[in-house]
C-alpha positions, 0 to 999 in steps of 0.5 A: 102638699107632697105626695105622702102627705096626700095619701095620709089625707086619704090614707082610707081611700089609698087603703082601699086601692091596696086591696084591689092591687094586693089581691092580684098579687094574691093569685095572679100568675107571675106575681103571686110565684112563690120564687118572689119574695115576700117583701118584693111583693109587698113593695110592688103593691105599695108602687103600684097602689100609689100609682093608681092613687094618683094617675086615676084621679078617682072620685073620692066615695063616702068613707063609711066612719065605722069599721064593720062596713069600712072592713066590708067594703075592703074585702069586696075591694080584695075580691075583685082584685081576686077575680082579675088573677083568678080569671088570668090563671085559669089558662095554667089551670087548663096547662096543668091539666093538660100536662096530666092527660098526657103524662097519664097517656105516656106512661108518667102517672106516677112521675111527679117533680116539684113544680117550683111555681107552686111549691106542689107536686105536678106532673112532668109533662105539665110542669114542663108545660106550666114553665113554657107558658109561664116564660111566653107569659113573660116575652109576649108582655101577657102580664101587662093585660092584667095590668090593663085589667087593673086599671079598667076595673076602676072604670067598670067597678068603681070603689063600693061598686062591686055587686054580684048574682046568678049571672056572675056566679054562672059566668065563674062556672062557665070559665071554670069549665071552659079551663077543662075543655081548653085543657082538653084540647091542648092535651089531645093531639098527644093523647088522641095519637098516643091511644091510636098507638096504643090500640095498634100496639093491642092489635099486635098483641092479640095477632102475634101472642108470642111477642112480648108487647108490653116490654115494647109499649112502654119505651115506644109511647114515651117515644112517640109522646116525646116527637109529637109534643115537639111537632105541636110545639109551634101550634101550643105557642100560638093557641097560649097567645089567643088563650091570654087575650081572651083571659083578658076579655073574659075579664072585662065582661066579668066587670060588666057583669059585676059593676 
């Protein structure tokens, strides 16, 4: 039998595959950028999806006949798919947020330009942000641990092995806030300075009145915010690097957790 005729065979199971693979393509970072065409991305799913149907060798379950529950057991299929891009973006979530702390800190709160990742408007800082990591995302073959993810879900999560709880509910919590403490702490090197400054700039105010500081304190912090974002520049490569691997081991134990 050629290859196509194997998936027709199977054409329930193969369909099954496409929702986990689709749903990366969803929401993950890279694949689902707007930049890509529809069609491109419907053609990698198909690839990849034939990919994983005939390398995995999976046992086949019990297709339910009907199609209320086959439908049930395609969306939780989806969802896992869901759950592997939605962990991997939590780290631009943290970026963006970061990127908005500082812009607020340096005076652009209301500067936005179109983030062309999202199609949204995003702060300049954090766009600038978001594109850097979304490039060392891409050089350093970070994608490829969604890829891994993918395919040892299958291990962890077989076909209608997907279940959930209190636990799982808590850990989406727990990673949601650790997004707004990494965020924190990639923006407050830049932020931290900059309200040191600040409050220097306050003291001045208050010691020399005649001194016109606020025609001073807007160029100086947009200054200062410009040096020190390129002196910690070395240090947020390394810290986006750590932060994509541990995206992927926040994934597999979130498999543990839900097989």
């Amino acid at each position: 039998m050629d290859f196509f005729g194997q998936i027709a065979s199977k054409i329930d199971v193969f369909m099954l595959i496409l929702a986990r693979v689709g749903g990366i393509f969803l929401i993950g970072p890279v694949f689902s950028n707007r930049v890509i065409p529809g069609q491109v991305k419907a053609l990698l799913t198909f690839v990849l999806s034939m990919i994983l149907f005939t390398g995995l060798h999976l046992k086949t379950p019990v297709i339910p006949t009907k199609l209320g529950p086959y439908t049930l057991y395609l969306v939780s299929e989806l969802i896992v798919g869901l759950i592997i891009g939605f962990v991997a973006q939590m780290t631009f979530a943290a970026i963006q947020f970061a990127g908005q702390s500082v812009d607020m800190q340096m005076g652009f709160g209301i500067v936005n330009v179109i983030d062309p990742v999202y199609g949204t408007q995003a702060p300049l800082v954090g766009s600038f942000q978001n594109l850097l990591a979304l490039l060392l995302f891409l050089t350093t073959n970070s994608h490829h641990y969604m890829l891994a993810a993918l395919f040892q879900s299958y291990e962890k999560i077989p076909i209608f092995g997907l279940t959930g709880g209190k636990e799982a509910s808590q850990m989406m919590i727990d990673l949601f806030g650790n997004m707004l403490v990494t965020g924190l702490k990639l923006a407050i090197p830049v932020v931290g300075a900059l309200f040191v400054a600040e409050m220097a700039l306050g003291m001045i105010s208050r010691t020399v009145p005649q001194m016109q500081v606020f025609f001073v304190a807007i160029p100086a912090k947009i200054i200062l915010g410009f040096i020190l974002l390129i002196v910690v520049l070395p240090v947020y490569i390394a810290t986006l690097q750590y932060l994509f691997e541990g995206n992927y081991q926040d994934t597999l134990r979130l498999f543990k957790i839900l097989g």
